[in-house]
C-alpha positions, -999 to +999 in steps of 0.1 A: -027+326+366-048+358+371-081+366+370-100+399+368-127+404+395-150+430+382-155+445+412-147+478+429-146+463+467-118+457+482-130+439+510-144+414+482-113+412+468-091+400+497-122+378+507-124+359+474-086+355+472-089+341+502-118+321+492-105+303+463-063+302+477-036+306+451-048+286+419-052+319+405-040+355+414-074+381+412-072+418+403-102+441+411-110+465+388-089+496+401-059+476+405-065+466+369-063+503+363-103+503+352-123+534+368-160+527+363-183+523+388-209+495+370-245+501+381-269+472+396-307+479+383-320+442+380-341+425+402-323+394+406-286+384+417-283+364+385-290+394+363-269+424+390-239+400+381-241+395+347-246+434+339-208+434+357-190+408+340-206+416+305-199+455+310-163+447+317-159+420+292-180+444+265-162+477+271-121+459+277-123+422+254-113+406+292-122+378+308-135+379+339-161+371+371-179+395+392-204+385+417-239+397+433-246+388+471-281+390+489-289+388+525-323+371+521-342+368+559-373+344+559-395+368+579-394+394+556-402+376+527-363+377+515-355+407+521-331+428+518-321+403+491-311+423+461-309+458+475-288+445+504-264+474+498-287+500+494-315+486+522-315+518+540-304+543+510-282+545+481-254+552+505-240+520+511-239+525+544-239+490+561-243+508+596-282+517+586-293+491+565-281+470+600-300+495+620-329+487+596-328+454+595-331+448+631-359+471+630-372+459+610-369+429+631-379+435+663-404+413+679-400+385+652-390+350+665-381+338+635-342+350+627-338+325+598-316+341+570-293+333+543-266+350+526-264+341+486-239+346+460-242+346+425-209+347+405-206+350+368-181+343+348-171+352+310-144+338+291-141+345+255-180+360+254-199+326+270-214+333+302-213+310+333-234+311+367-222+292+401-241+291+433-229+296+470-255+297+497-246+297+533-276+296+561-279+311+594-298+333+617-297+370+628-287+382+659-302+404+680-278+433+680-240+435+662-212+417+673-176+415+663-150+440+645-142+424+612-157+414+578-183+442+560-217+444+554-241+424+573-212+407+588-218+418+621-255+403+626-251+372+606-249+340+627-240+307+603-259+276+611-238+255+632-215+283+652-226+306+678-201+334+665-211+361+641-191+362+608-179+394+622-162+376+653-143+354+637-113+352+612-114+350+571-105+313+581-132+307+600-156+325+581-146+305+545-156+272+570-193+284+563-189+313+537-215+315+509-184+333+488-161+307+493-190+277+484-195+303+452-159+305+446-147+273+451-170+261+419-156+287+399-123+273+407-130+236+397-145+245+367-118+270+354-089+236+366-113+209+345-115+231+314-082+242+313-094+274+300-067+303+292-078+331+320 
């Protein structure tokens, strides 16, 4: 069964389909040949992600789920949180906002952070909201090769690896995506909804 991811990263892509295994087959938005980019003004996950799934569902009549995500570190009252993609700019480039956030950073004994997602889902106009939340710490300075984003800095409680050092395996053993995801699945199977 497939089911549209309004989303334009493919990184997000492979990691949700990974995430959520083979109950259903996801399309991003460019493989779905859809070219808009969909902006993110709101101040809360909740909203970022509904402004997503409603544009697509508005504009194309399609069901679909996109998703918000939000580094939120204790420390700094939750931030980057919101603008985690745009901490350092409206670039999007992961390499400063890491640079900023360990700046932003330094000194501060307390490394508690959290990653959160927000998914949101339409089918046939009603909106629905899951939750994945995944708890951990950041490191002192990057570490690993893989995964995007904050990736590199994030420690998960109970491992001593960054999500960046480890596999899309290991990383769904803690990933707020996959919690996110795997709700998303259970409630699409119970309702027996046509995606």
């Amino acid at each position: 069964m497939k089911l549209l991811f309004a989303t334009n990263n493919l990184h997000k892509v492979q990691e949700m389909q990974a995430a959520i295994g083979h109950a259903f087959e996801l399309t991003g938005l460019q493989d779905a040949g859809i070219n808009i980019e969909i902006p993110e003004p709101h101040p809360t996950l909740e909203e970022n992600a509904s402004e997503k799934s409603r544009s697509i569902y508005t504009q194309f009549h399609l069901n679909c789920f996109s998703e918000d995500t939000g580094l939120e570190v204790e420390a700094l009252n939750g931030e980057p949180g919101v603008k985690s993609a745009r901490y350092a700019g409206d670039g999007k480039d992961f390499k400063s906002n890491i640079e900023k956030l360990l700046s932003n950073l330094l000194g501060i004994e307390n490394r508690k952070a959290r990653f959160r997602t927000i998914i949101s889902l339409i089918i046939d106009g009603k909106e629905y909201f899951f939750e994945g939340i995944c708890g951990g710490s950041i490191g002192t300075q990057p570490a690993g090769k893989g995964g995007f984003g904050y990736d590199a800095v994030f420690i998960p409680d109970g491992s001593s690896k960054t999500f960046a050092e480890m596999s899309l395996e290991e990383k769904n053993a803690y990933s707020h995506r996959k919690k996110a995801g795997d709700k998303l699945v259970r409630f699409l199977q119970q309702m027996h909804l046509p995606v």
